[in-house]
ROLO-233207 format. One record per residue (C-alpha): x, y, z. Coordinates in steps of 0.02 Angstrom, whole numbers, plus 32768, in hexadecimal, padded with zeros to 4 digits. Example, Ala and Ser with C-alpha at 12.3 -4.5 7.8 and 13.67 -1.06 7.14 Angstrom:
82677F1F8186 82AC7FCB8165 
//
This chain:
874455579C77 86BE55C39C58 85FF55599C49 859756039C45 853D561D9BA3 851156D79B84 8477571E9B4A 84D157399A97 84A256CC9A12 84F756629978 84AD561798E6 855155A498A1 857855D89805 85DE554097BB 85EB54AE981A 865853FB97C0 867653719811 86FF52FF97D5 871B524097DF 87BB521197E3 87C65157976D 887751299732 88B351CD9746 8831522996E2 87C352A69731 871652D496DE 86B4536D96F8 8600535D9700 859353E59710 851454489787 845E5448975D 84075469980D 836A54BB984A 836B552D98F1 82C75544995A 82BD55D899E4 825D55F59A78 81D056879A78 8223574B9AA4 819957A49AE6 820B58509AB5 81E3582899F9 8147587B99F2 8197590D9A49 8225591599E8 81C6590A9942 815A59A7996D 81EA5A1599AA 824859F098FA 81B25A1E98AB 81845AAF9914 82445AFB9908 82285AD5983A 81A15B2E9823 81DB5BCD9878 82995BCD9838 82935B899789 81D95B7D973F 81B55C4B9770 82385C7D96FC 81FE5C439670 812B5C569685 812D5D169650 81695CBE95AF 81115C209595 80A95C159510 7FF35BCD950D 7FE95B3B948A 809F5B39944F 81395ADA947B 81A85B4B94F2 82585B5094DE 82CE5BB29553 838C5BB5957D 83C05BF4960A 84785C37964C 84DE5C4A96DD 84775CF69715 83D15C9E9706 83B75CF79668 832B5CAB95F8 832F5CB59540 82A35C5994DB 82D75BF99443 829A5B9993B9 83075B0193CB 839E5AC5941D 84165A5A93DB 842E59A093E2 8380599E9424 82DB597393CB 8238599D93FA 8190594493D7 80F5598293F7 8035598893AA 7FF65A389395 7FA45A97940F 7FF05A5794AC 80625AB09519 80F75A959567 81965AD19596 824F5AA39586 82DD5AFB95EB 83A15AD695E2 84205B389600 846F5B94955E 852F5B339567 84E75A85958B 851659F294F9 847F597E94B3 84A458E7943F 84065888940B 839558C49486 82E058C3945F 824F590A94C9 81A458D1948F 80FF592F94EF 807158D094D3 800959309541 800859D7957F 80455A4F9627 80DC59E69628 81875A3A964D 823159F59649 82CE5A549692 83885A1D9682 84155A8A96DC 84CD5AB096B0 852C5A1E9684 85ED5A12963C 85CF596195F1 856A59169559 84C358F79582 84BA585B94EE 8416580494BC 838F585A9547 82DC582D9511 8263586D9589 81C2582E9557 8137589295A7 806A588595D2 803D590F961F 803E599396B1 80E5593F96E3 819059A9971F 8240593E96EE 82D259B0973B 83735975972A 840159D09796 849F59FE975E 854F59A79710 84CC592A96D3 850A58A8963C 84C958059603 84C257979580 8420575F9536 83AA578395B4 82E2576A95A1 828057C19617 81B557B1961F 8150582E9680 809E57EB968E 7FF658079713 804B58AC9731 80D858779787 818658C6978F 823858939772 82BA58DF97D7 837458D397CF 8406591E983A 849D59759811 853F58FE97E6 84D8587497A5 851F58059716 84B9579096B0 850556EF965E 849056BE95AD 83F7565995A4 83AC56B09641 82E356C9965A 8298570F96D9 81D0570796CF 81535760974B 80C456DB972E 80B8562796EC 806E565D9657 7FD356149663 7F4156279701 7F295578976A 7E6B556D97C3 7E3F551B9870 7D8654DD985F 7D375584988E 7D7E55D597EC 7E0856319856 7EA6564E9805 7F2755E59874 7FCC56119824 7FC856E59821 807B571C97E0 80F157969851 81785821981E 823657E59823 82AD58459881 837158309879 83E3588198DD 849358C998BF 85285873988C 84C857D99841 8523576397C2 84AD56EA976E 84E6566D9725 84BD56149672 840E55CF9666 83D455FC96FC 8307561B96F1 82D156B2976E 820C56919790 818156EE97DC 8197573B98A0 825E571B98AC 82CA5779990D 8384576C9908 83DF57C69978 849358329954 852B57EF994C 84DF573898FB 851A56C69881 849C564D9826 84EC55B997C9 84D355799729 8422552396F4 83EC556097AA 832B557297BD 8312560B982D 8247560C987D 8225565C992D 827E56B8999D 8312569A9A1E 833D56D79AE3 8400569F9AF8 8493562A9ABC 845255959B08 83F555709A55 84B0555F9A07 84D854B39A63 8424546F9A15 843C54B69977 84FB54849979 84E753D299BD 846853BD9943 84C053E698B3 853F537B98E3 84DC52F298F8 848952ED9845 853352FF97F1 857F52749848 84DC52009837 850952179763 85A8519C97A1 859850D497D9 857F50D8988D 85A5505A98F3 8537500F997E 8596506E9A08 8599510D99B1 84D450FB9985 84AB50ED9A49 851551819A78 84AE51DF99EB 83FC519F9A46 844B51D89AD5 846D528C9AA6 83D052A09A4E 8369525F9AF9 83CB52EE9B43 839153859AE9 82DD53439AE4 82DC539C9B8C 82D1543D9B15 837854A89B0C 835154FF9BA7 83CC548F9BF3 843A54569B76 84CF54C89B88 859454D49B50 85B154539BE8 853A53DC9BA5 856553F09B04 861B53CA9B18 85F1532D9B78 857352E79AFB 860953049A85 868A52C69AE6 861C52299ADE 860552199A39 86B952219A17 86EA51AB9A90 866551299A36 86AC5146997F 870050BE993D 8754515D98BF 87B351E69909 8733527E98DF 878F531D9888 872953CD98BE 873354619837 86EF54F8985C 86F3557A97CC 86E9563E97CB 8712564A9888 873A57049882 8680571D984C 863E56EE98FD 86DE5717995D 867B57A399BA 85F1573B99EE 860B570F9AA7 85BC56529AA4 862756319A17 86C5565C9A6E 8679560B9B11 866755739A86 872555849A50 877255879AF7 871154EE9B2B 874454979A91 87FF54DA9AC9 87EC548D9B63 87AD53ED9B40 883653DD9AB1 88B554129B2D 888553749B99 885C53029AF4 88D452819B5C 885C527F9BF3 87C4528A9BA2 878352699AED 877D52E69A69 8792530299CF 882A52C79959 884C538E9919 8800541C9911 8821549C9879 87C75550989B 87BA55A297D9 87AF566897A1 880A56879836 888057319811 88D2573698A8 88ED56B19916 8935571F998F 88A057A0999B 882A56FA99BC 889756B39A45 887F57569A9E 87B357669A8C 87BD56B49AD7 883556E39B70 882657A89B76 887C57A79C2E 892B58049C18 896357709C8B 894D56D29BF3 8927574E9B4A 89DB57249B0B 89D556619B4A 89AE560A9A8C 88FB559F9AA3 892B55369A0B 89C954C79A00 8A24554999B6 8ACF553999C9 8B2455C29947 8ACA563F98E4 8A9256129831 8AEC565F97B5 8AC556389708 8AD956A2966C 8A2956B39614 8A69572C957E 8A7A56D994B8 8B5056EB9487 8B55572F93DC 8B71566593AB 8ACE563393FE 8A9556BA9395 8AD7568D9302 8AAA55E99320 89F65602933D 89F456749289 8A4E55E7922A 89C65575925A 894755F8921B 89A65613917F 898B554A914B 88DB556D915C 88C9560B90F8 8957561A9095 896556F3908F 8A2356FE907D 8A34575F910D 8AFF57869145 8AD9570491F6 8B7A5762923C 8B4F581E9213 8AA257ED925D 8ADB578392FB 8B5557F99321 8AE058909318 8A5B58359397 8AD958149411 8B3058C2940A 8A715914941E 8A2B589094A8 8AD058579500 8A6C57A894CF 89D757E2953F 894E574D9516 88C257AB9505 891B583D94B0 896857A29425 88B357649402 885B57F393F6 88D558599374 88D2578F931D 8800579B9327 8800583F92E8 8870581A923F 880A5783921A 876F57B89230 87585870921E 87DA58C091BE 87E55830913E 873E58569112 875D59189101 874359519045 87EF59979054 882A58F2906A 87C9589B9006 87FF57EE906A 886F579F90DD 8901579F9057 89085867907B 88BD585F9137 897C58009161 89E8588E9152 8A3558F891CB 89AC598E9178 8928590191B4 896F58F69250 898659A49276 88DA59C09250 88AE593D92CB 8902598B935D 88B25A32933C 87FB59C3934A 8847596B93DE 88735A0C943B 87C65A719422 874D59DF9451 870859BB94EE 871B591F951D 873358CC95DE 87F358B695D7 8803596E95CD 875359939632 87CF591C96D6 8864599896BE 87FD5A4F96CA 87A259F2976B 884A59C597AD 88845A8C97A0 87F25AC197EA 88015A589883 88B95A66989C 88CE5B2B9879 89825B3198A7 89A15AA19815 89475B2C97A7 89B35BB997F1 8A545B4997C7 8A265B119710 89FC5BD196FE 8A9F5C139733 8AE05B8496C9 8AB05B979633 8AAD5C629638 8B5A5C8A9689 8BBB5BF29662 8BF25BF49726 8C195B439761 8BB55AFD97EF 8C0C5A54983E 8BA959C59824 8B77598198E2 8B1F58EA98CF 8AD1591C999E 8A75599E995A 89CF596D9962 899559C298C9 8A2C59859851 8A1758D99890 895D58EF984D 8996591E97AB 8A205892979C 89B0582197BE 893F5841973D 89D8585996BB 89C7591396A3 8A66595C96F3 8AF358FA96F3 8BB258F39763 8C3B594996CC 8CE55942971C 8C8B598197CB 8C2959EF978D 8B715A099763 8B3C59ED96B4 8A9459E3964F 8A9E592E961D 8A8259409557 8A7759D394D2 89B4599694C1 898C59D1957D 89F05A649565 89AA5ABC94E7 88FC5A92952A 892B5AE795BB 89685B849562 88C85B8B9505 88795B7B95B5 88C75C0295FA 88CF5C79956C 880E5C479550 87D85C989604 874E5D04962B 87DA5D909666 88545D6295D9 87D55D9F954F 87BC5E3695B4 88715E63957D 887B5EF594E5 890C5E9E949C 88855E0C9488 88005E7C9439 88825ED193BB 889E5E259385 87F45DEF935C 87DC5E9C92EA 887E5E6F929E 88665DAD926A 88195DAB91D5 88B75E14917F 892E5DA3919F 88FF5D03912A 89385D139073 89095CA38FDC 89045C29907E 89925C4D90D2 89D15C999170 8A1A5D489165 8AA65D39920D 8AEB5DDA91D8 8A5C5E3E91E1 8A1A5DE9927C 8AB25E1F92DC 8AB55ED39284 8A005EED92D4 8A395E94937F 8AD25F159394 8A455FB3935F 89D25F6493E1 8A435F3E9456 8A935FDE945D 89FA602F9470 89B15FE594F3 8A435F9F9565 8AC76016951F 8AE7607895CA 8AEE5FB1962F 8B6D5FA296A2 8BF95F1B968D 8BA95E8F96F4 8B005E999685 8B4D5E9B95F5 8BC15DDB9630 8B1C5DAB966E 8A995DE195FE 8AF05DEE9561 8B015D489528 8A3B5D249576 89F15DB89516 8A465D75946E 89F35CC79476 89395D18949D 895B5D91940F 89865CFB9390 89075C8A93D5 885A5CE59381 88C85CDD92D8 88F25C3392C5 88605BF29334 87E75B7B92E4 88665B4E9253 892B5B459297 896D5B069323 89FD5B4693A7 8A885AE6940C 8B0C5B21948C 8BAD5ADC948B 8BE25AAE9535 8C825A999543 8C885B5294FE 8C1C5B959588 8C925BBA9623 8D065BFB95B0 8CE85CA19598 8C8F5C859517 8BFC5C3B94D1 8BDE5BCD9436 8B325BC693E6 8B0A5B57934E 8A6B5B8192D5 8A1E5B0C9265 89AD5B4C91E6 89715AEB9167 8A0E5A94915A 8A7E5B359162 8AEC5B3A9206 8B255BC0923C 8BAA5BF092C7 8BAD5C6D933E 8C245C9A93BC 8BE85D0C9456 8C6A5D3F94C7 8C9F5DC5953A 8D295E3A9502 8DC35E2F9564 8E305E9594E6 8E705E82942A 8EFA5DFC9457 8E6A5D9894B0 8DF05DBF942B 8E715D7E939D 8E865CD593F6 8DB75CC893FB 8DC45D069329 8E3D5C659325 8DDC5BF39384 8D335C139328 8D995BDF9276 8DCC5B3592CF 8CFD5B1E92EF 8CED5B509233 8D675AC291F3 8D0C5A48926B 8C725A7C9236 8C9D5A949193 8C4B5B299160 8CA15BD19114 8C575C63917A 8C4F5C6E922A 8C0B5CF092A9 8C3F5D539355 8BDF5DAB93D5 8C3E5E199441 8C1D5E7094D6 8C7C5EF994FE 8C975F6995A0 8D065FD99548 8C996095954A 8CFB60C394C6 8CD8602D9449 8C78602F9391 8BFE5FDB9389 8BB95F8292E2 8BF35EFB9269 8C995ECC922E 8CBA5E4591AA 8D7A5DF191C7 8DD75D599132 8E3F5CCF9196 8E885C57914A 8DF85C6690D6 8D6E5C769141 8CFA5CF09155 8CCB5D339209 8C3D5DC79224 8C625E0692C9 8BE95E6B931D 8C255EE993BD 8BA85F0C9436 
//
């Protein structure tokens, strides 16, 4: 067992206690305040960040501040500084005359956020982040610096600068709602000499910080990276090492199980513990703490049920794994000593990936610490009936006539019943394209126009569901080289569950095992990842990409989509440009450079599908919706006329399915000798336009 704490620190985030009575358990909650001893490296600290402030961030924009006027600036990846007028989603207050400035970089996303400069020579600066920065009022007096570091989002967040004080925050951090953070009391407290007794101090907050709802931030607090503050916490000096956490933890505890009847026995072991850390948490470590707990469970005339929610936020702090594997331990030997009757750990992804932070030596790290007997399998996805279900409870409340079986059966074949992926296209119907003027109410919203509308929202927001799955590609790059190859070539890669990266990605529900091999789990994720890839930096850089946005606005007639004369100018581009391409870029390239020329056209207004199944085929089945118009198009490489007849056949089966009179083909051919151009074939009273490239 391991009784070291490490100088890391741990605010808890969510702590319930449950009391088990006839079988129920209640949660109660975790209101606690946490007092630090004195750093003496936060003076220090405070006047490097300050120092390396001022010569990085604040000289950039001087040359361009202006003297009694609010100064706006974005700023981009280069450094590049570019004043504006205003920025979106933020609002700015301030009297005439005064001057201050505003920097954030050019891509960040404000909802809400409000900035109010009541004096002057104040100067706020947020960096790069890829999340929503919701409800940020920083409330300022004057000469005061608030810098907040990159990746930064929150939810309403009030932040008061006052007596000149600064606010800084690290890169990482994520703020709950309801937080404050306040550099003075507000209000100046005398001795009897007329001296100011209760001076304010700057906040500084390190990397990595999660803090939690409610939590109030006040004047000369330090938190340090990789910390987690809980709930309704009350954050006031400064800390040196973990020791604080079996305090803060045991006192937590305490005041959530005092909100229960105690008996007499249980009441003594309480006066007991709380003689114990009178000493001052110098000396109340993990060994302590378990005993004191150990105690109290043994004096409980209730078995006591621990919860611990949002694990994987803290699962890199050390003292909270050093925490875990004590509370392992002591559960382990629950028959020796007390303990307590369960304990559930919460928001934990991967039970495997905690077990081995707790036991990293090679030796244990596959030895379960829980009582795990079997991995836990269970299906998370909506059926098309759960669906269906879930809509014909909907449809007694609103009454639109929508077909429940058209609609349930379209959610499930676009999600593959992913939750999130169910309620969002659900949210999106009810809520925004019900109110469209095109639909003119929920009656029209319903359909499967509404819902096709809803997927194209779904697929070109940002939101965190999608934000988790780019993170995961850039961390595992061979899972991004794999869903490349994929999705481009149509070559099959065997699904092996050991491979680290693709047991990432099952695990979150993105790829998933088809008949051994890998697959993208759901026609959602996969065309966000086309869009991904054909969205690139070096993608756009293509010619084939800039023909297609001169061409674009040609192709849209009395509202609809001209397919003929968007292939005509693909084979005229193409040509041009790749015509002399060997055979291999042309199987590899072909059916990539297609998709990035369509996507400009129909981007913003259609949407785009691949059919899987059609993929490793030889050939390559796209579907376009546009404004309720499908069209189909076949890509495929040409392996002579009898193989091109059976692909002419197969494309009027999709037809009947899809029930539409004119199809199209795409195909690639190595032949030097071939023509080029447009063809239009009749089969079986069908209509095909078949471009030859």
């Amino acid at each position: 067992m391991r009784n070291r704490v490490t100088e890391s620190n741990i605010f808890f985030r969510s702590l319930h206690l449950g009391v088990e009575d006839n079988g129920e358990t209640s949660v109660i909650g975790n209101n606690f305040k946490l007092d630090y001893v004195d750093m003496t490296v936060y003076d220090e600290k405070r006047k490097v960040l300050k120092e390396l402030f001022e010569k990085h961030i604040r000289v950039k924009c001087k040359a361009k501040e202006r003297s009694g006027a609010l100064n706006i600036f974005t700023i981009d990846d280069e450094g590049n500084v570019e004043r504006v007028n205003e920025f979106r989603g933020v609002k700015f207050f301030q009297k005439p005359g005064l001057t201050n400035t505003f920097v954030t970089h050019k891509e960040n996303l404000y909802s809400n956020a409000k900035i109010v400069y009541n004096n002057s020579n104040n100067f706020c600066y947020i960096s790069k982040s890829k999340y929503l920065i919701n409800g940020l009022m920083a409330d300022f007096g004057g000469m005061s610096l608030l810098s907040i570091g990159s990746d930064f989002s929150c939810g309403p967040t009030e932040i008061r600068l006052r007596e000149h004080f600064d606010v800084h925050i690290g890169n990482d951090c994520m703020f709950s709602s309801q937080i404050t953070l306040w550099t003075s009391d507000g209000h100046a407290i005398f001795n009897k000499d007329g001296e100011v007794i209760n001076r304010g101090g700057d906040i500084i907050i390190g990397n990595h910080v999660w803090v939690g709802h409610a939590v109030k931030i006040l004047k000369s607090s330090m938190i340090n990276d990789d910390s987690v503050i809980g709930s309704s916490s009350l954050v006031n000096k400064k800390f040196e090492n973990g020791n604080v956490f079996s305090a803060a933890f045991i006192n937590s505890f305490l005041r959530s199980l005092k909100r229960n009847t105690l008996s007499p026995e249980l009441e003594d072991a309480i006066k007991n513990i709380l003689h114990s850390t009178d000493y001052t948490d110098k000396y109340f470590s993990l060994k302590e703490l378990f005993e004191q707990l150990s105690d109290l469970c043994a004096a409980a005339e209730k078995k006591i049920v621990l919860m611990i929610d949002e694990v994987d936020s803290a699962s890199n702090n050390q003292v909270f794994l050093d925490f875990l594997a004590q509370l392992r331990a002591q559960y382990i030997e629950r028959d020796i000593q007390p303990t307590f009757r369960a304990v559930i750990l919460a928001g934990v992804y991967d039970v495997k990936n905690l077990r081995r932070k707790i036991r990293p030596d090679e030796v244990h790290k596959y030895n379960s610490p829980w009582n795990i007997a079997a991995d836990f399998k269970v299906d998370m996805s909506f059926s098309r009936e759960e669906i269906a279900g879930m809509l014909d409870e909907y449809e007694k409340d609103y009454h639109t006539g929508m077909d429940v079986e058209l609609l349930a059966g379209l959610i499930r074949e676009y999600t593959s019943g992913y939750p999130f992926l169910v309620s969002r296209i659900c949210q999106l119907l009810d809520e925004e394209i019900s109110v469209k003027k095109e639909y003119g109410g929920k009656k029209s919203a319903w359909t499967k126009k509404g819902f096709l509308e809803a997927v194209r929202i779904l697929l070109s927001e940002k939101n965190m569901l999608f934000e988790s799955l780019r993170e995961k590609l850039e961390s595992y790059p061979e899972l991004n080289s794999m869903l490349y190859s994929l999705l481009f070539t149509g070559k099959a890669i065997v699904y092996n569950y050991y491979e680290t990266s693709i047991n990432i990605a099952t695990m979150f529900g993105f790829v998933k095992n088809e008949n051994g091999v890998l697959a993208v789990s759901n026609r959602i994720f996969e065309t966000w990842l086309y869009n991904l890839y054909l969205s690139s930096s070096e993608m756009q850089k293509k010619e084939i990409y800039a023909a297609s946005l001169i061409d674009k606005n040609q192709f849209i007639t009395n509202g609809y989509l001209n397919m003929r004369l968007v292939l005509e100018k693909f084979v005229q581009h193409f040509h041009d440009l790749y015509g002399d391409s060997d055979e291999t870029f042309l199987e590899d390239e072909g059916r990539k450079y297609f998709l990035l020329y369509l996507r400009p056209i129909i981007n913003g207004t259609g949407n785009y599908y691949i059919e899987t199944q059609t993929r490793e085929q030889k050939r390559t089945d796209i579907i376009v919706d546009y404004l309720g118009e499908q069209y189909i198009i076949e890509m495929k490489i040409w392996h002579g006329k009898e193989y091109n007849n059976r692909g002419e056949n197969q494309l009027i089966e999709y037809l009947n399915d899809y029930h539409v009179k004119k199809g199209y083909m795409i195909s690639f051919n190595f032949n030097r000798k071939k023509e080029t151009g447009i063809k239009e074939i009749t089969i079986d009273g069908k209509t095909i336009i078949e471009a030859i490239v």
